[in-house]
N, C-alpha and C positions, 0 to 999 in steps of 0.2 A: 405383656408388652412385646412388640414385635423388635425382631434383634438387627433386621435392616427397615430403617427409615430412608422411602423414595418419593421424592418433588422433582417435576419438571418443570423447571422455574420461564426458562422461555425458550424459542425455538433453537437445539443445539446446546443448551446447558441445562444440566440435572444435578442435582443434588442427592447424593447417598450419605447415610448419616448411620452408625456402628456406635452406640451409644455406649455397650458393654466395652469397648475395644478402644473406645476413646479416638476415633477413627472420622473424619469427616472430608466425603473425599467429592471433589469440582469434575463435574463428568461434564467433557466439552469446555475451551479454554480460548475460544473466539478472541480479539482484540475485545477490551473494556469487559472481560468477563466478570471483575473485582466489583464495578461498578451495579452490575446485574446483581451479585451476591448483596452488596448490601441495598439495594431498593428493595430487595425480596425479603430481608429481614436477615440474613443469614451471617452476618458479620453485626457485632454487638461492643460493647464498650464495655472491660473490666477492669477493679482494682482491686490490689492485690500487694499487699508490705509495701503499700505506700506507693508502688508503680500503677500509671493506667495505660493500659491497652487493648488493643482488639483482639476477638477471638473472629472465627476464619476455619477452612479447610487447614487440611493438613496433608492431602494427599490430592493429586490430579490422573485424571484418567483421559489420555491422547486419543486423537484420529488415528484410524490407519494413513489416513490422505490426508495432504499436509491443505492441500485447495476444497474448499465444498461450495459449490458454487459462484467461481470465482473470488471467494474470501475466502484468507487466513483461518484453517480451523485449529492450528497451534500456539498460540502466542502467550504460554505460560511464564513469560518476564513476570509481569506486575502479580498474579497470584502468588506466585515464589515471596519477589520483596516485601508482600504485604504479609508472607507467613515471618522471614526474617525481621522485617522491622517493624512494622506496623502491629505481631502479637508477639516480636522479643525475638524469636527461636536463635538468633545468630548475633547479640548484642550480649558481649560480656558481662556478667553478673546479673541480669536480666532475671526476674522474676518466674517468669515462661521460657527461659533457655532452662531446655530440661534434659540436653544432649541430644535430640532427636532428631531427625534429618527428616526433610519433607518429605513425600514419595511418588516417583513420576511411574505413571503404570501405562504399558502400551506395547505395542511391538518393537524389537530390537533396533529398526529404522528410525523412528517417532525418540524414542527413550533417549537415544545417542545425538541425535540431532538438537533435541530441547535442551541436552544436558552443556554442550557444545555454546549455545546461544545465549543462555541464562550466565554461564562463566564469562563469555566476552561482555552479556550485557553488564554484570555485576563488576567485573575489570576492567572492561576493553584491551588494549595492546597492555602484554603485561610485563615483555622482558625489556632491556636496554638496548639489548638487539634490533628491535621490533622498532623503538622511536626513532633508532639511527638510520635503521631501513628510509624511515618517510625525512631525512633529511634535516633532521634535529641535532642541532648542535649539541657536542659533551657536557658542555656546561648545564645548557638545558635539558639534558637527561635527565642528568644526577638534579636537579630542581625536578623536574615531573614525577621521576619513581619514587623522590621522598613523599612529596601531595599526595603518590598513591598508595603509598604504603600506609600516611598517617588513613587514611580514609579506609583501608585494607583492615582497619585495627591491627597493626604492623604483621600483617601475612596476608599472601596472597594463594588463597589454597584449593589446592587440584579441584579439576571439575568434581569426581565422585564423592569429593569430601563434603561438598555443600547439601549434597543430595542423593536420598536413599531410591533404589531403582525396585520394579517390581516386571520383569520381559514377558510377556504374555506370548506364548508361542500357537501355534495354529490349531493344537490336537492337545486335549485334557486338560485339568485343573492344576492349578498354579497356586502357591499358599503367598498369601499377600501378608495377612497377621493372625498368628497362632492359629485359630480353625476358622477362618474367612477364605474362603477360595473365588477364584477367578478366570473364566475360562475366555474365549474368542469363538464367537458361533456364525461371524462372518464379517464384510469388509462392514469396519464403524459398528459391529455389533458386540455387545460384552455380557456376559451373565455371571452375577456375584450370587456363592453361595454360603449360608453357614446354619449347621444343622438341616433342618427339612426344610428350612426358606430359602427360595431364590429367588432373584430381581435381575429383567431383562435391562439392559441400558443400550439403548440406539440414539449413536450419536448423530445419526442421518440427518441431514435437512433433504427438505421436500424437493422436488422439480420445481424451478421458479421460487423457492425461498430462499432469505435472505435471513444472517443475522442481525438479528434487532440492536439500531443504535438505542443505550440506555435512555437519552432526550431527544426533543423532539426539538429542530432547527423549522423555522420559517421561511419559506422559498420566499428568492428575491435573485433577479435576473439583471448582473452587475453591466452596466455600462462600460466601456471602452475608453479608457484614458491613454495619455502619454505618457505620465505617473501617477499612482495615486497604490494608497496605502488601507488594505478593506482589511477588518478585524473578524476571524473566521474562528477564535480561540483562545479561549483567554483562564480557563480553567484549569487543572492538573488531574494525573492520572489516577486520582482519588475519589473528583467530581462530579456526579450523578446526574449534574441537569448542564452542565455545558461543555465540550468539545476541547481538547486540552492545549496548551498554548502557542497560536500559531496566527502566519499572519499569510497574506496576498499581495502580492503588490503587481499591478498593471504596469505593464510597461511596453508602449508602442503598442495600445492596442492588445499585447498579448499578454496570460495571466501566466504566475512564477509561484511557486508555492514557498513558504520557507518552515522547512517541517515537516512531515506525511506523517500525521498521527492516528490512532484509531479511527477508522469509522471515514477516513478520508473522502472515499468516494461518495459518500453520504453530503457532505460537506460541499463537494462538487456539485450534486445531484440537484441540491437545494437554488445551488448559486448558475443553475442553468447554464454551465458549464462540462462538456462532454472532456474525457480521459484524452482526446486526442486535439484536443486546442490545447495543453500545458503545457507551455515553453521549456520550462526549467522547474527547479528544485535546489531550494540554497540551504542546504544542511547543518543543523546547530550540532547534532551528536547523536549515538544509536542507542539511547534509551527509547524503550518501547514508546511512553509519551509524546515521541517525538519521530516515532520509527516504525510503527505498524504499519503504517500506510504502506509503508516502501516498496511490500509486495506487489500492492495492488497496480502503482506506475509502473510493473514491469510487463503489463499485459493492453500494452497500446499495438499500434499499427506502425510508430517512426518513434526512431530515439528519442529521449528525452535530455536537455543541460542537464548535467549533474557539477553543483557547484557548491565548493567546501577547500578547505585548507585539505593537502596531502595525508596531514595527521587525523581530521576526521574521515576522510574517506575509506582510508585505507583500515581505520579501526571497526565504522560502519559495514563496508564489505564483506570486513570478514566476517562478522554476527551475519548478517545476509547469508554469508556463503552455507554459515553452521546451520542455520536455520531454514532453508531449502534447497540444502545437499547440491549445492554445484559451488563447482571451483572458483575462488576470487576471477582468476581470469575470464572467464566463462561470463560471471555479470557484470565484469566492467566494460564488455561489448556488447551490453543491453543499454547503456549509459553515452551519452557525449560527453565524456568527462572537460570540466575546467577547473585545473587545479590552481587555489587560491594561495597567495604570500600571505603570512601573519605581516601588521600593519603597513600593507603595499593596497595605494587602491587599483583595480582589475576592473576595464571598462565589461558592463554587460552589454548597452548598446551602445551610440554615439552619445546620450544623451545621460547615460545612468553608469555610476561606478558603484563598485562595493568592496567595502574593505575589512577582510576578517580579524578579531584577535582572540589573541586564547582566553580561557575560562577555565578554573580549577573544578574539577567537578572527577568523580571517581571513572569517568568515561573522557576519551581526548572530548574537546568540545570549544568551538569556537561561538562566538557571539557577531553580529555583523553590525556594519554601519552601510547603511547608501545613500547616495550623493545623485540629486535631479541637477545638471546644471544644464541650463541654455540661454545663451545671452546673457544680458543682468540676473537672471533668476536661480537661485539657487534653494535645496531642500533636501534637509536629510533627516533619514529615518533611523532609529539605533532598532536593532529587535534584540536584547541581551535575555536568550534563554541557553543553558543554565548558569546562573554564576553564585558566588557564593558570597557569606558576609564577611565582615571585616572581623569580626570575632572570632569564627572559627578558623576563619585562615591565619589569625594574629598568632592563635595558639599552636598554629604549625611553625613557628618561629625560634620556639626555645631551644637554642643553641644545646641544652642538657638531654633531646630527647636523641633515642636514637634517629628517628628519620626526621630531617627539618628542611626548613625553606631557609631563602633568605631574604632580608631587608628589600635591597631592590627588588628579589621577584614578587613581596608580599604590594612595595610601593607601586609596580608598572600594572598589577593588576587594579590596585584598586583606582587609579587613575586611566586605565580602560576606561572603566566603567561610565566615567565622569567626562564623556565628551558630550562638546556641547550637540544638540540633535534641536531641529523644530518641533519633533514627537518623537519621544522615546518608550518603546515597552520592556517593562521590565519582569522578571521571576523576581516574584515578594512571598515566593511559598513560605520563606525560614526554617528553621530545623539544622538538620547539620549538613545538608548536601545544600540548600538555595538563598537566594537574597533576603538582605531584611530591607524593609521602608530607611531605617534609620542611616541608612549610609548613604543616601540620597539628596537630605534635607538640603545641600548644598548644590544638586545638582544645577549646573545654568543651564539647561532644557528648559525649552518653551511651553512643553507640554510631556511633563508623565505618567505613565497610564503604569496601573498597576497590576498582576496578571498570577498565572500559577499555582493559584493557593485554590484547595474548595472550598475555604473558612471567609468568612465576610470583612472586609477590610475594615478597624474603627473610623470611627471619627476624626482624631487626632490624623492616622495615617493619611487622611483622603484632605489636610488643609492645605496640601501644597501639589496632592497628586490626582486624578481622577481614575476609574474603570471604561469597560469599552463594553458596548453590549453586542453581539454578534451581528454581522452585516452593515457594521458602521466606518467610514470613512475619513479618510483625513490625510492632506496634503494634496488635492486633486487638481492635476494640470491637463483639463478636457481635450478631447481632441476633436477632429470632424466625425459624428459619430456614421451618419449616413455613409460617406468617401468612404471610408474603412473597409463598411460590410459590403458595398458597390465593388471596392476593388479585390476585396478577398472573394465575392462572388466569379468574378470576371478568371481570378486563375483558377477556381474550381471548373469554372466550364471551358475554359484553357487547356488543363487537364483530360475530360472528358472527353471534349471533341477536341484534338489536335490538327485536323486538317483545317479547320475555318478561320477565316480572318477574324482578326481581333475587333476590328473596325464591327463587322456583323454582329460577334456574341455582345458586343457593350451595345446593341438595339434592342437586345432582352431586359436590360437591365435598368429600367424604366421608374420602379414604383420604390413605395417606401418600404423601409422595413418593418414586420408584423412585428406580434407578440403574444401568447397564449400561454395562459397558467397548466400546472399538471393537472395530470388527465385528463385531459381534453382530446378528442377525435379530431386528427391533423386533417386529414381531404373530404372531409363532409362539407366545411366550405367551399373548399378548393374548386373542388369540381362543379356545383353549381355557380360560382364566379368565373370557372373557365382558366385555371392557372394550374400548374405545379409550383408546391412550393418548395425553393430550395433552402436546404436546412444550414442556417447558419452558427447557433451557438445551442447546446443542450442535444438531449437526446431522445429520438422514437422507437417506441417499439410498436413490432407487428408479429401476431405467432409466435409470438419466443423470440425473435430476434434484433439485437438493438443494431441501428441505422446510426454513422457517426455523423459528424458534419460536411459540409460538400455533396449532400445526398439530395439528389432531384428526388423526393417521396413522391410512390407511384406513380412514376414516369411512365412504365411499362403500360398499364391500366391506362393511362391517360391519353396516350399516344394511339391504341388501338379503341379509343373509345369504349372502351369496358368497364363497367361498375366495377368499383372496388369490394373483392370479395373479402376482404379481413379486414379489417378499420386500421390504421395506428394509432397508437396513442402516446401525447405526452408523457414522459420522464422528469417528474421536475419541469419549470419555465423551460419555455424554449423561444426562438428567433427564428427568422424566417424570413426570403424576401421569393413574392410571388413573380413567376416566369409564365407570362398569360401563353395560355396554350395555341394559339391561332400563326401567332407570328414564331412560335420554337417549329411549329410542323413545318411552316411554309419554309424556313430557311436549312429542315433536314431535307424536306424534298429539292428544293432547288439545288441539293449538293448531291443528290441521291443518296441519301445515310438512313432513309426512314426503317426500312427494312435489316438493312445491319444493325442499326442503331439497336432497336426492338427484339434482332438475337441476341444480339450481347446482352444487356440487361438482363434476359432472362437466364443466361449461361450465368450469370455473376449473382442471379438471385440463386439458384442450382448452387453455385459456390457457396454462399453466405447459410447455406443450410451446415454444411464442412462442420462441426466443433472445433477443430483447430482455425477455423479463418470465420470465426466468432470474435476477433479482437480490434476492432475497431481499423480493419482494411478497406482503405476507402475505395471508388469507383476506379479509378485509374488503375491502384496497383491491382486490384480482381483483373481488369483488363488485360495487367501485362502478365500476369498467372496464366492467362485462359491463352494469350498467345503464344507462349511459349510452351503449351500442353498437349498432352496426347495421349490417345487411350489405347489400351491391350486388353484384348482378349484371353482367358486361360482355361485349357482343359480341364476338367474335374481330377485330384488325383496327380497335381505336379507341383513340382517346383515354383515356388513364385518368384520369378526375375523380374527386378525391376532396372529400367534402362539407368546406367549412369547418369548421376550428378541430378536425379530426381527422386521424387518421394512419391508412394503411391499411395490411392484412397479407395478404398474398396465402395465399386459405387452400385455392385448387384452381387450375388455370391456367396459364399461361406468359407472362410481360409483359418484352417487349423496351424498352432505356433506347438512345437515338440520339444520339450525337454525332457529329457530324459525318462519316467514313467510319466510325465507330466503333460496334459494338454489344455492347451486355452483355444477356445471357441470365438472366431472376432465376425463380426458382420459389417453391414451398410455401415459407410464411413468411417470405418474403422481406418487404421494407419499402418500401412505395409513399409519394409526398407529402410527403417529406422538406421540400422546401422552405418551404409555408409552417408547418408545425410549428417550424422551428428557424429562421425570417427569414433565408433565407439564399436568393443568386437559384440557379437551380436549371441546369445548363449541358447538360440532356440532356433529352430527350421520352421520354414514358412511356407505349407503346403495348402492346394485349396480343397476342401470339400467337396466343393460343387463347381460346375460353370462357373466364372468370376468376368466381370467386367470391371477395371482398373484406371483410372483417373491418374496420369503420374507427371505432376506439377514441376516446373522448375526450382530444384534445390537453394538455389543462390538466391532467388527473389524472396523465398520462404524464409532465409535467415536473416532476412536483412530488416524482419518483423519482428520487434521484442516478443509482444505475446504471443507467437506463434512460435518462435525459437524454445520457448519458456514450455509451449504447451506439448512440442514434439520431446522435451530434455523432459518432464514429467509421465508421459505415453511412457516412454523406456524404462523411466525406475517402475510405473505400475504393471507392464507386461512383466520385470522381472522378479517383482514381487508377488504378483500373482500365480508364475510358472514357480515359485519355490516355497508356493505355499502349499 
């Protein structure tokens, strides 16, 4: 029998399995990795002195790089709780608590990071300090740290105590358990050895791969309301075939998430919705279920609302900050923060308020209500994820224990819960962290929808409540759908062309709006109809790279009359509204722009090849990049200076980075001058090889881009882990 067992279960997750050693370790830890283990079999059901639980890994093996291909390759939250609760390991007297600490295995960057993340996710804010900080009254301190201690199993203990570490360093073998060794044979590569057996494990994903969401979602290309309330989530982070529990709500035409949970963008991708239409983000709490996504919103082109009570933000940041090594400060100026009152309602626009309250749950965590009113008409939608039941909160009560609640805080929560709502969804997971049906029966909601569990609701439960199935709707207050995308066209080529009268560009804007399912070839019509189409909602790719919204698609092409040499293609549904070609030429010639016109485009496709301005930078701001740019030349053999207050992109050449015996080799596109762009001291000299030709962008325009701030703060940790490795 062989002593390691190897399965590559899907792209980015493997499984090693040490049979002698009792050893079963999750190589690659994507969001919804838990969910992959058990479709593949890997996760089983035992009983055991009358307990039943799951078996599961026991050990996780990290990225070197926290991004692989724009997705999370770290998100070892939910593998962790499912080894703690779901097979015992961290539940007193537990059958399978058997003293043993999970084992996080990676580089000392990766190790300290996840260990950091998993302690916030598993506590959140954990001293009395920490809730007084977010402006929590005394009273209600001493009420939260007792909720959290009882949830704590009365202690709250150090990160290293929940979790055994294994640092895998650059050079030789590393003893993981008894004669099992583990070496690092390069970036994302690992080789486990014991005895004369070895197994390579490459965590790599491919160029153009993606981690696989574990189900498959239905495209469907949501309409444009003034309110309305779309169900994108209704499962928990357990559930194998649906998306875990989260909601939409349109508002004014534009979409709000409430939630970013695994696989978000997926989510997105389906509902022909591009990263750079999302208004906002109304945040319940940073459990992974509801907090994977989160990465993925920091890699737009324009901030995003960030909207939550003081107490969840400032809890969720921090887990943010432990889990992709930058400072709270640092991401909360990737955010527009709005910071919410517990029961005050906060207008979102003229039209829409929301109102947060607390929710007991081992993480801060608020639940929301919003309110549609205009004129006579009013509409409110409750979203309560997580909240808890009246059982186990009751039993946090007893004056005899040492940490307890009291009467009122046990009364104003469970009367939250019970406001009346036109549609309300609820967490009906049960267990000891979430809702049960039964505390409901009474609720006066018009409509409750039941959500968070993977288990099938009964019968009984579903006589007073119903489920929601993904992409379904409710509350909808339509609006002009055409006007909308007419006028959101009209500031897009506002944007663009800024010298034209307005009066002129609203003569383009003539026809109705299209509609094309994924994968479909965007300008094979186009151009035998004679239009560019401008991209209004969803997203194209062409060669590798995705086109946001506001994109005239092959304008360049079209304008010189030239066949398109790469096709695009759908992302997911997409929108569109056709700009027939005859009347856009005649009114760039009559202004004289054809010829400028036709350089720029092509400077701004040159840009959009960049990997840092890969993140969803629409036309206008490439525009004000390339205006404010300038290029240097440098000798083979020199210092690389880059002008103040800009950042440079190596755009021909070879420029050698020196640390100490150390050298890193960068080419084409690579990223010069990191230092003073992001104030940080810089540990390596920046010399070029060869002749260099230097692209050195304006600093201030570049930060003023999440995912490009995001992507230059990552460049810097990987140059300086590469120069010390």
């Amino acid at each position: 029998m062989a002593e390691l067992i190897y399965e590559i279960l899907v792209p980015g997750i493997s499984w090693l399995e040490i049979p002698k050693l009792d050893l079963r370790v999750l190589c690659g830890c994507p969001a919804d990795a838990v969910k992959h283990l058990t479709s593949k079999g890997k996760i089983s059901i035992l009983t055991e002195n009358g307990a039943t639980f799951e078996t599961g890994p026991n050990a996780i093996l990290l990225a070197d790089d926290f991004l692989q291909n724009g997705l999370p390759a770290n998100m070892s939250e939910f593998p962790v709780l499912q080894m703690f609760y779901k097979q015992g390991q961290i539940i007193p007297n537990h059958p399978n608590n058997k003293g043993e600490r999970p084992i996080l295995i990676g580089n000392a960057n990766a190790v300290q990071s996840q260990i950091q993340y998993i302690y916030r996710g598993n506590y959140g804010l954990t001293t009395p300090e920490e809730l007084i900080d977010c402006g929590v009254s005394l009273e209600d301190t001493a009420e939260m740290m007792a909720m959290k201690m009882q949830f704590a199993f009365g202690r709250i203990q150090p990160p290293n105590a929940l979790l055994a570490t294994c640092v895998v360093k650059d050079s030789g073998w590393h003893s993981l358990k008894e004669d099992l060794l583990v070496s690092r044979k390069g970036m994302n590569q690992y080789q486990f050895k014991m005895g004369t057996e070895c197994i390579d494990v490459d965590l790599r994903l491919k160029e153009g791969e993606t981690y696989p969401p574990p189900y498959k979602l239905p495209d469907q290309l949501l309409p444009r309301d003034k309110f309305s309330v779309w169900h994108v989530g209704e499962g928990d982070g357990w559930d194998c075939y649906r998306p875990c529990m989260a909601s939409m709500l349109m508002i004014d035409g534009e979409p709000y998430l409430v939630d970013a949970g695994p696989n978000v963008h997926y989510t997105l991708e389906v509902l022909g919705i591009d990263l750079s239409e999302v208004a906002g983000i109304f945040q319940t709490h940073a459990h992974d279920d509801h907090f994977a996504g989160l990465p993925y919103l920091l890699q737009g082109g324009s901030k995003i609302k960030y909207f939550a009570s003081s107490l969840v933000r400032k809890s969720t940041f921090q887990k943010l900050s432990d889990l992709i090594s930058l400072p709270v400060e640092e991401i909360e100026s990737f955010f527009e923060i709005v910071d919410l009152e517990f029961d005050n309602w906060t207008n979102v626009t003229n039209s829409v308020e929301v109102q947060p309250r607390f929710s007991p749950h081992p993480v801060e965590t608020n639940i929301y209500y919003f309110r549609y009113q205009e004129g006579s008409e009013t509409k409110v939608f409750g979203h309560l994820a997580d909240i808890i039941s009246s059982v186990v909160l009751g039993r946090m009560k007893n004056p005899e224990a040492k940490y307890h609640i009291s009467e009122d805080f046990f009364d104003k929560t469970m009367q939250s819960y019970l406001e009346h709502s036109d549609v309300k969804k609820i967490d009906a997971g049960g267990g000891m962290i979430h809702g049960e049906v039964d505390d409901f029966v009474k609720d006066p909601s018009e409509k409750l929808i039941l959500a968070h569990s993977s288990l099938p609701f009964s019968e009984n439960q579903l006589t007073s409540a119903c489920t929601a199935e993904f992409g379904t709707v409710d509350l909808r207050v339509p609006l002009d759908h055409e006007k909308f995308f007419h006028d959101k066209a009209l500031h897009w080529l506002q944007q663009q062309l800024p010298t034209l009268k307005k009066e002129d560009l609203k003569e383009l804007i003539t026809q109705q709006t299209e509609e094309i399912s994924r994968g479909q070839q965007v300008l094979v019509h186009a151009q035998e109809a004679g239009y560019i189409p401008l991209l209004l909602t969803g997203r194209v790719k062409q060669n590798g790279l995705l086109y946001p919204m506001g994109t005239l698609l092959g304008e360049a092409h079209a304008l010189r009359d030239l066949p398109v040499s790469q096709e695009m293609v759908s992302v997911g549904p997409v929108r569109f509204l056709p700009i027939f070609l005859d009347p856009y030429r005649e009114l760039l010639k009559k202004h004289k722009l054809m010829k400028k016109r036709i350089s720029l485009l092509s400077a701004c496709d040159h840009l959009r090849t960049f990997p840092m301005l890969q993140y969803g930078l629409c036309d206008d701001q490439l525009n004000s990049l390339l205006k404010q740019s300038e290029r240097i030349s440098l000798k083979k053999d020199q210092p690389v200076l880059i002008p103040n207050n800009t950042l440079g992109v190596l755009e021909s050449g070879e420029v050698r980075f020196l640390a100490g015996n150390n050298t890193l080799k960068v080419t084409e596109k690579s990223v010069l001058g990191l230092s003073s762009i992001l104030g940080k001291p810089l540990f390596w000299k920046e010399q070029t090889a060869k002749k260099c030709q230097v692209l050195c962008l304006p600093a201030e325009n570049l930060m003023q881009a999440p995912g490009v701030r995001w992507f230059l703060q990552r460049t810097y940790q990987n140059y300086n882990f590469q120069l010390s490795s």
